[in-house]
C-alpha positions in Angstrom: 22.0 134.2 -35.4 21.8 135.5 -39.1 25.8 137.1 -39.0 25.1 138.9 -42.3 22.6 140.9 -40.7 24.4 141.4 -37.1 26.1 145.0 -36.7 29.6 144.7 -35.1 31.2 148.0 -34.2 35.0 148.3 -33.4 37.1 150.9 -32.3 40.7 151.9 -31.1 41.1 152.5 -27.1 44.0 154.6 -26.5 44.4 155.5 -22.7 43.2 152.0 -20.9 42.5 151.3 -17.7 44.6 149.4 -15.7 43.2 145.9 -17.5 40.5 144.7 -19.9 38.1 144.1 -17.3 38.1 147.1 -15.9 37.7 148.7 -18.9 34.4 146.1 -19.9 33.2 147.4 -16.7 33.2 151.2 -16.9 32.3 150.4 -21.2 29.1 148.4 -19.3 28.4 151.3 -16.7 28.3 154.0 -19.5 26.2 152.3 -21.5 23.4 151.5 -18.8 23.8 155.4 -17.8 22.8 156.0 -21.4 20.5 152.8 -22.0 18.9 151.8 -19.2 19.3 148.1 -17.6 23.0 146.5 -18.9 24.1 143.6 -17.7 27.6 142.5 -18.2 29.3 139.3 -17.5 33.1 137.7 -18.3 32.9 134.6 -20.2 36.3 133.2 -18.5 36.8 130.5 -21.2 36.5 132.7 -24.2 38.1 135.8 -22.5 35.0 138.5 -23.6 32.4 140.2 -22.1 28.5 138.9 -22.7 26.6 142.3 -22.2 22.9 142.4 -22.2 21.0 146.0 -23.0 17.5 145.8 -21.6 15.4 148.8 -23.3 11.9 148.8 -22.7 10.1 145.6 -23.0 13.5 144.1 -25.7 16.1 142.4 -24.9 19.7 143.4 -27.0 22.2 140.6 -26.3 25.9 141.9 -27.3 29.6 140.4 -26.8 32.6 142.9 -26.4 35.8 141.9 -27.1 39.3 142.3 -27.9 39.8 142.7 -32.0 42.4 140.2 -33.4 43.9 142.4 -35.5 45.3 145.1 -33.0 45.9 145.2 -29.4 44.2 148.8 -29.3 41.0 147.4 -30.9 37.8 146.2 -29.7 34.6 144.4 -31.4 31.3 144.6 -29.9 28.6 142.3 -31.3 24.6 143.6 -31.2 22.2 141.3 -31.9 18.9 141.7 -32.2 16.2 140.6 -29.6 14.5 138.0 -32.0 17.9 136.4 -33.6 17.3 132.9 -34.0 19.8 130.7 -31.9 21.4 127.5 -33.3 19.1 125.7 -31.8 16.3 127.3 -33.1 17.4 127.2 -36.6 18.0 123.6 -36.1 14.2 123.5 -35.4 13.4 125.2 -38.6 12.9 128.5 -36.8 13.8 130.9 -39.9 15.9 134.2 -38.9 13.4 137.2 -38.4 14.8 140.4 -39.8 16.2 142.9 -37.8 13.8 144.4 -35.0 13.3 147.8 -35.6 14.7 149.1 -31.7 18.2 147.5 -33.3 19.3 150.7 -35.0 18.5 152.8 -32.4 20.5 150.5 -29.9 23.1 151.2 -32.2 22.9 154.6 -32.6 22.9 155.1 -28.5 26.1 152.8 -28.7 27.9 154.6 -31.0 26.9 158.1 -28.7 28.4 156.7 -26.1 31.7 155.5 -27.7 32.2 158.7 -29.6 31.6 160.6 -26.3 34.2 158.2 -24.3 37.4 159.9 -23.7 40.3 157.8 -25.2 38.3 155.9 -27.7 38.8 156.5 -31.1 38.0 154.9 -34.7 34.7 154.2 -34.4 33.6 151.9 -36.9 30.4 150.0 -37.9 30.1 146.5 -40.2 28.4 143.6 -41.1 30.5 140.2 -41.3 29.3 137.0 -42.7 30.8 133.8 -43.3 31.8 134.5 -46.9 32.2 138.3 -46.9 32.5 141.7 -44.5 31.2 144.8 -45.8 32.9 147.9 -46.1 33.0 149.8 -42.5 31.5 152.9 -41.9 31.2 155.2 -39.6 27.8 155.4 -38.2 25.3 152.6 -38.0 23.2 154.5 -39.8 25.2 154.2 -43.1 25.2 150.5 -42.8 23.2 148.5 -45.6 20.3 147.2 -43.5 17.9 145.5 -46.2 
């Protein structure tokens, strides 16, 4: 996975549910009321959430988690369906850009967190190993070439 060309979004949740999970859960539901197919899952070990968005005939894998840098934050991860895995780039399988359903999974993202009661700061980067781009605050601002 290319990490200088995978959108993270994070925002502020200020009325929680009773616990994390529960709020993963009704995160997960909302999205597959606006997306379609979501499956979500708790990885135990690493204490976040692997969510897959099934739209049409693609695949969006994403991870949602708690942000290190605030105990009202969150960081979802969307990558897109065609990311190269380690693995793969071990094989020499070079990282396709970024399909084109990957904004618009974004976009329907970020309608659903803006229209969540209680979640605030909604904000949209790129991270790589050696830098992170300024936030914004639609997807549609972000620097995709």
């Amino acid at each position: 996975m290319d990490y200088e060309k995978t959108p993270r979004v994070c925002f502020k949740v200020e009325a929680r549910p009773r616990d994390d999970d529960e709020f993963a859960r009704i995160l997960a539901q909302s999205f597959g009321e606006r997306l379609g197919s979501v499956h979500a899952k708790k990885n135990v070990v690493m204490g976040s959430w692997a969510i897959v968005l099934q739209i049409g005939q693609q695949t969006f894998p994403a991870v949602l988690s708690r942000s290190k840098y605030g105990n009202d934050e969150w960081i979802m991860l969307i990558a897109s369906p065609d990311s190269a895995g380690l693995f793969d780039r071990m094989r020499g399988r070079k990282e396709i850009a970024s399909s084109p359903g990957l904004l618009q999974v974004c976009r329907d993202i970020h309608t659903v967190l803006t229209a969540t009661a209680g979640i605030s700061d909604v904000r949209w980067y790129f991270e790589g190993f050696r830098s992170q781009s300024a936030a914004v605050a639609t997807p549609d601002e972000l620097l995709w070439n």
